[in-house]
VEXLUM-832164 format. One record per residue (C-alpha): residue number from 0; x, y, z; residue in one letter. Coordinates in nm, 2 decimals. Layout:
N
   pos       c1       c2       c3   code
   NUM        X        Y        Z      A
...
This chain:
320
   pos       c1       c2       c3   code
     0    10.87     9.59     8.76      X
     1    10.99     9.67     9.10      X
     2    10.87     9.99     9.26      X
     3    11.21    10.23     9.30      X
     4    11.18    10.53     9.53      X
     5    11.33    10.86     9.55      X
     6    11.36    11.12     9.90      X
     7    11.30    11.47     9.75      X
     8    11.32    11.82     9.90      X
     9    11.12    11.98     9.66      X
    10    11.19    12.30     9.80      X
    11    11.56    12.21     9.73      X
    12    11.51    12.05     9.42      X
    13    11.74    11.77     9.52      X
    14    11.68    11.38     9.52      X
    15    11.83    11.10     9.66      X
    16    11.79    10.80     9.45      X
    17    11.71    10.47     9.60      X
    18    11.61    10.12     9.49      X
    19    11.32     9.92     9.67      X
    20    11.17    10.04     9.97      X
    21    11.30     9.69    10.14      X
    22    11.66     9.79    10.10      X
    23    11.65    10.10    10.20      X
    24    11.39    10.10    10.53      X
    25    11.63     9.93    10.76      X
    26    11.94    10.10    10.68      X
    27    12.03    10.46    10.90      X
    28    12.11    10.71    10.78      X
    29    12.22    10.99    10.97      X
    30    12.35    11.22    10.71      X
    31    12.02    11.27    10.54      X
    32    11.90    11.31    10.84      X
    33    12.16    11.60    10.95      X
    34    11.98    11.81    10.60      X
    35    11.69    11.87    10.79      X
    36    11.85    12.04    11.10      X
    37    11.86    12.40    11.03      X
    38    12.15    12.55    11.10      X
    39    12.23    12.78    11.40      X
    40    12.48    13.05    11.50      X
    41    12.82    12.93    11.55      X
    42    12.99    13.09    11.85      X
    43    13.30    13.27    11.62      X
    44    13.05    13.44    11.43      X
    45    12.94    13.63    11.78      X
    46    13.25    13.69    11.93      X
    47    13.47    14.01    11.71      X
    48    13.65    14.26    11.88      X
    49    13.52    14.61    11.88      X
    50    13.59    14.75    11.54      X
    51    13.87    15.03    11.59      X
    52    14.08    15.19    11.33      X
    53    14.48    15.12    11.40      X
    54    14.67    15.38    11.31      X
    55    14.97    15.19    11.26      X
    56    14.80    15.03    10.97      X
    57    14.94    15.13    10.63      X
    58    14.60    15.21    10.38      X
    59    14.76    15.09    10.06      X
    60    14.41    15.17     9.90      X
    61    14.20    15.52     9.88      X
    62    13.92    15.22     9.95      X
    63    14.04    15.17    10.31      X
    64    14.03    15.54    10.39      X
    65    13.64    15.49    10.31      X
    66    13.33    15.60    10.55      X
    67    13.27    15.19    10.76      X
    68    12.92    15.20    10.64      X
    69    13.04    15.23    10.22      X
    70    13.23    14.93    10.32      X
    71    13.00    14.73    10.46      X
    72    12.76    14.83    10.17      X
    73    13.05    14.70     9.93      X
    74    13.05    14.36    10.14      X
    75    12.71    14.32    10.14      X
    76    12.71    14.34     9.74      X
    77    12.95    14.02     9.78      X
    78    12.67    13.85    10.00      X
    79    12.57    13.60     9.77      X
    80    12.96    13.48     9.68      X
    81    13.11    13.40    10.05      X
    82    13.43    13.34     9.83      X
    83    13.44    13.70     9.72      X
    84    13.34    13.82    10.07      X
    85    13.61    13.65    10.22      X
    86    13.88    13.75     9.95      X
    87    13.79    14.14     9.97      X
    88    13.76    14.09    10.39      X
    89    14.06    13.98    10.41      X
    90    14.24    14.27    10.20      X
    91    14.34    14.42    10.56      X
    92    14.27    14.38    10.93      X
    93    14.02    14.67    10.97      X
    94    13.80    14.59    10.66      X
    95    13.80    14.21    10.84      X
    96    13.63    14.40    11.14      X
    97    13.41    14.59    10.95      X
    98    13.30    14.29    10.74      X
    99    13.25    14.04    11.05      X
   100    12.85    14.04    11.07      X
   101    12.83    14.06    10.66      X
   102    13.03    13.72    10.62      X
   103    12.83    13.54    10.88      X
   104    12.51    13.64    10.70      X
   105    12.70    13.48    10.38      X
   106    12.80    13.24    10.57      X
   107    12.46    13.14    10.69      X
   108    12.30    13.16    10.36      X
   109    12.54    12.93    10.17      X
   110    12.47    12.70    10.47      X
   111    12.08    12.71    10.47      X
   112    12.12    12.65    10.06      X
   113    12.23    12.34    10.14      X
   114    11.99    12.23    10.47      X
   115    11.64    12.08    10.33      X
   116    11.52    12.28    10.74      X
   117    11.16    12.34    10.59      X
   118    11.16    12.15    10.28      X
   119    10.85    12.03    10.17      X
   120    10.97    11.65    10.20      X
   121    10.85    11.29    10.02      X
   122    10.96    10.97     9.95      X
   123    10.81    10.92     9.65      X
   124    10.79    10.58     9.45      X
   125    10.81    10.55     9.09      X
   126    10.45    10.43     9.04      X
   127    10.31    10.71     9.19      X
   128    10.03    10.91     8.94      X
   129     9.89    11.14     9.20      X
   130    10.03    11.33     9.46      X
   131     9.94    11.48     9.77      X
   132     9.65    11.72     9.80      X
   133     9.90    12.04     9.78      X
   134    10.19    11.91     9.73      X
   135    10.31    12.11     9.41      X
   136    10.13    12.47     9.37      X
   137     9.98    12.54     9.03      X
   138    10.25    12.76     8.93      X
   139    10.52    12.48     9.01      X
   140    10.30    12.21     8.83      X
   141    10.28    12.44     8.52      X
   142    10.67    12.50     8.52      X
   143    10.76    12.14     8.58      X
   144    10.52    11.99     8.27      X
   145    10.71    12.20     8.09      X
   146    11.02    12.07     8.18      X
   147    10.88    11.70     8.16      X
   148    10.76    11.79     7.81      X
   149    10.42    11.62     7.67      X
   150    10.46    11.28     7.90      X
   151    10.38    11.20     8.15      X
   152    10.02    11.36     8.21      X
   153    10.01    11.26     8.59      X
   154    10.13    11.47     8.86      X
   155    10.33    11.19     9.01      X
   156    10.49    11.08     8.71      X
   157    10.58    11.45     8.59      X
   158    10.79    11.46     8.96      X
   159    10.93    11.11     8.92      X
   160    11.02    11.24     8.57      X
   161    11.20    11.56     8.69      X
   162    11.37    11.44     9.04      X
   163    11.55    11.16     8.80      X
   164    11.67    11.42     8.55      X
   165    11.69    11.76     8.62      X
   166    11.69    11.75     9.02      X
   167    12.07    11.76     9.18      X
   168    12.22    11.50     9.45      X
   169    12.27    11.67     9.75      X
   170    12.56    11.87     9.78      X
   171    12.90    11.74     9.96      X
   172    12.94    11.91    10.35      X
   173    13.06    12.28    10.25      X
   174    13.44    12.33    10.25      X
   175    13.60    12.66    10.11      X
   176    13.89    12.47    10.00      X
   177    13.71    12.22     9.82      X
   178    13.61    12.48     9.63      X
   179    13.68    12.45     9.23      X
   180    13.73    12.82     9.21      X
   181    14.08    12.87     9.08      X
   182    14.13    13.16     9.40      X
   183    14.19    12.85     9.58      X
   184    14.42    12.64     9.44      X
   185    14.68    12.81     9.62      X
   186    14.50    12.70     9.98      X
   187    14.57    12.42    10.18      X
   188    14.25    12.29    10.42      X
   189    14.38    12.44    10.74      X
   190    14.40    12.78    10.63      X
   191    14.73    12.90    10.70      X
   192    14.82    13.05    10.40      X
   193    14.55    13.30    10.48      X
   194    14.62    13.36    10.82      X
   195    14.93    13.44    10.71      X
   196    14.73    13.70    10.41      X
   197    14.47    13.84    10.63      X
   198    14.79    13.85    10.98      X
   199    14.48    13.79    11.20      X
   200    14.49    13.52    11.41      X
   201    14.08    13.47    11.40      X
   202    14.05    13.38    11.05      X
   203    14.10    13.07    11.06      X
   204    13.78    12.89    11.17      X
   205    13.58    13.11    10.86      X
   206    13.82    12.92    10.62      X
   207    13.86    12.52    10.82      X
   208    13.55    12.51    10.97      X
   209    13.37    12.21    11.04      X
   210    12.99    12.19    10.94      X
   211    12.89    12.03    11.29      X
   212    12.96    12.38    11.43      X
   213    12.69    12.51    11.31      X
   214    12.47    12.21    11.42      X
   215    12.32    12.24    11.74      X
   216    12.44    12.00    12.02      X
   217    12.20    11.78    12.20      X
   218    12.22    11.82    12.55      X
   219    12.21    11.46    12.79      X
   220    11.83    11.56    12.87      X
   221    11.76    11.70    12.58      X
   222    11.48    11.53    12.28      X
   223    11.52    11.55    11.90      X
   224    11.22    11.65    11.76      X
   225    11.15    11.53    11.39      X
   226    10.85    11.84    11.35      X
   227    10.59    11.87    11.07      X
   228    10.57    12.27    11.04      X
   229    10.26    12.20    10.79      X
   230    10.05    12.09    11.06      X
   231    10.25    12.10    11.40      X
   232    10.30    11.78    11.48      X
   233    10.62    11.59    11.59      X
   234    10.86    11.28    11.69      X
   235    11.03    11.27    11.98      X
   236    11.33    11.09    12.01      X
   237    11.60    11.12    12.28      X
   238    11.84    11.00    12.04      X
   239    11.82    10.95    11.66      X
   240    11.87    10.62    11.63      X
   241    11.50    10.51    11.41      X
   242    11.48    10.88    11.28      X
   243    11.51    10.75    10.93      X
   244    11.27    10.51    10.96      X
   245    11.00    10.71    11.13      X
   246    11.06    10.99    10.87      X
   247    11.02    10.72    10.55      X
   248    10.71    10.58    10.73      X
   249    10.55    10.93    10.72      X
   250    10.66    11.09    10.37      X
   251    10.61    10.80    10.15      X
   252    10.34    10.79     9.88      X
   253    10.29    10.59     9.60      X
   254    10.00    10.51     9.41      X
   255    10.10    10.15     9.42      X
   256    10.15    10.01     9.76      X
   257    10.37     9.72     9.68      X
   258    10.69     9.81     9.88      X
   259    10.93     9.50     9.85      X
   260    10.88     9.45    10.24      X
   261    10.62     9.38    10.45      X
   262    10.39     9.59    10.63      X
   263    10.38     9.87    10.35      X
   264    10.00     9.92    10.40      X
   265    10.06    10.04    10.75      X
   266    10.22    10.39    10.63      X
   267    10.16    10.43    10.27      X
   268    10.02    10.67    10.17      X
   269    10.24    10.85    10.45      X
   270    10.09    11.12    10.64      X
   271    10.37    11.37    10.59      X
   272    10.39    11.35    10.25      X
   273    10.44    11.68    10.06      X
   274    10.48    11.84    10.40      X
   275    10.75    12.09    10.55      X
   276    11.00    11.89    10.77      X
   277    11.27    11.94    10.97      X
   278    11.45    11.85    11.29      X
   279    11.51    12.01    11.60      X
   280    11.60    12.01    11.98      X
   281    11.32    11.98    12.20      X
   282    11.49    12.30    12.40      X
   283    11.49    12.54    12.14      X
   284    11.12    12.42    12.02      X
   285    11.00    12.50    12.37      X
   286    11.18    12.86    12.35      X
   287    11.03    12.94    11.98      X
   288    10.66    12.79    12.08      X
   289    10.62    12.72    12.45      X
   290    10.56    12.39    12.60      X
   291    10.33    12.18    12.36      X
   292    10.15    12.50    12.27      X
   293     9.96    12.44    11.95      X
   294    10.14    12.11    11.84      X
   295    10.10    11.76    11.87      X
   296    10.28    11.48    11.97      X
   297    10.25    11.17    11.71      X
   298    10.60    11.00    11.87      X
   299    10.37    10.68    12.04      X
   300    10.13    10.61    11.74      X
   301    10.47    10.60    11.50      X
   302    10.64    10.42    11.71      X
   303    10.35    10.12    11.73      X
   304    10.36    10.14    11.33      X
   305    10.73    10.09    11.34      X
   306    10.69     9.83    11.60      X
   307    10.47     9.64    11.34      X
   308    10.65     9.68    11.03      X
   309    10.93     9.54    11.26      X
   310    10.76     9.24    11.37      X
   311    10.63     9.15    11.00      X
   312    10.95     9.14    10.89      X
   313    11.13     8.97    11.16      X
   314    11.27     9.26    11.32      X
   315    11.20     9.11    11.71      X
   316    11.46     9.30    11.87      X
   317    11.33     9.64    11.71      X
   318    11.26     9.91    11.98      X
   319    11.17    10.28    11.87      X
């Protein structure tokens, strides 16, 4: 039977489901790649006005006549729900001062939920017994056996076994109006309903905002860097164009190497596999670790695999 593969954050417990490795190695795709770029600070979250008390604001509440710091403790008890943070925020103008820095750390949370940034990563096919050396910890291998019940005994079956039926697809780009809560049935997608609620002009991009904002952008000189933070290694790319291909060429592992393609003995078992990935601009690696301090760079050795793989299968115009 055909060897099917999956891409799993284990970390995440999520897994995209694929079919052969043939079908998929050749085909971009940029929004699995986008899961792995951990998000930054969007420039709205930064940029509130001082927080002053207007006196021409009617306190309907004896909340609002509260000490700021009791009412950033009562945010920060809605942390976890950015719903609820927003809904109590925007009970006035002053509380959505006091609350600005308590939303963006909800904010920022449900957003790094959702990014794989430091996700131990595989692509791992269905006849795989073993798994890397590491992969799972003992405690995570105990838990999941339980969950796979009596069979399968192998490690690589028991993760085949639960990424099929108990790990979730990846979840759709975050959208507060999306949201099946029933608070907001009553919102339309560009917000102004609340802006209208919350009579603040600056609401509006916590409640429309477009994920990309919190992505960062890619200057013309800038690199991509797909990193390993397991042992410090990366890709560079000046572009992402290949990405995909360079990230399933070093995170698959299979016990069987047939891959419905050629060439699948250059990179199985991959030499990523199990390990913590993500992606991120060469500028802000440089600022976090210096230039090349302590890592390596792997981008020429991938790219002659990938140039291989290409040529086997007839790929003559491939260029990494």
């Amino acid at each position: 039977m055909r060897q099917k593969w999956r891409l799993i954050s284990i970390d995440n417990q999520v897994a995209v489901h694929f079919s052969s490795m043939g079908e998929i190695f050749w085909e971009e795709r940029k929004d699995l790649l986008a899961r792995l770029v951990r998000p930054i600070v969007p420039s709205f979250c930064n940029s509130s006005p001082p927080i002053t008390r207007n006196s021409s604001v009617v306190l309907a509440s004896r909340l609002f006549t509260l000490p700021v710091e009791i009412l950033v403790t009562i945010a920060e008890e809605l942390l976890e729900d950015y719903l609820d943070l927003i809904c109590f925020s925007l009970a006035c103008v002053y509380l959505w001062e006091v609350t600005q820095k308590v939303r963006y750390r909800s904010l920022y949370a449900e957003l790094n939920k959702r990014s794989w940034a430091g996700s131990r990563m595989i692509l791992l096919g269905d006849h795989a017994k073993e798994l890397p050396e590491g992969c799972l910890t003992r405690e995570e291998l105990d838990e999941f056996r339980l969950k796979a019940g009596e069979e399968p005994v192998e490690e690589g079956q028991i993760l085949c076994e639960l990424a099929a039926i108990y790990f979730s697809h990846p979840r759709s780009r975050f959208c507060l109006s999306a949201s099946k809560d029933k608070r907001t049935q009553f919102f339309s997608s560009s917000g102004r309903e609340l802006r209208k609620l919350a009579q603040i002009e600056q609401v509006d991009p916590w409640l429309s905002f477009d994920e990309d904002s919190f992505t960062p952008v890619r200057g013309a000189l800038d690199h991509r860097l797909l990193r390993n933070l397991s042992k410090r290694e990366f890709v560079k790319k000046s572009n992402s164009d290949n990405l995909t291909r360079a990230l399933y060429s070093l995170v698959g592992f299979s016990s069987d190497p047939s891959v419905s393609m050629y060439g699948g003995e250059l990179f199985l078992p991959g030499a990523w596999a199990g390990d913590r990935i993500d992606i991120e601009l060469a500028s802000i690696h440089d600022q976090e670790h210096g230039n090349g301090s302590g890592w390596t760079d792997i981008t020429a050795s991938v790219a002659r695999t990938l140039e291989m793989i290409a040529s086997q299968n007839r790929y003559d115009d491939f260029e990494f």
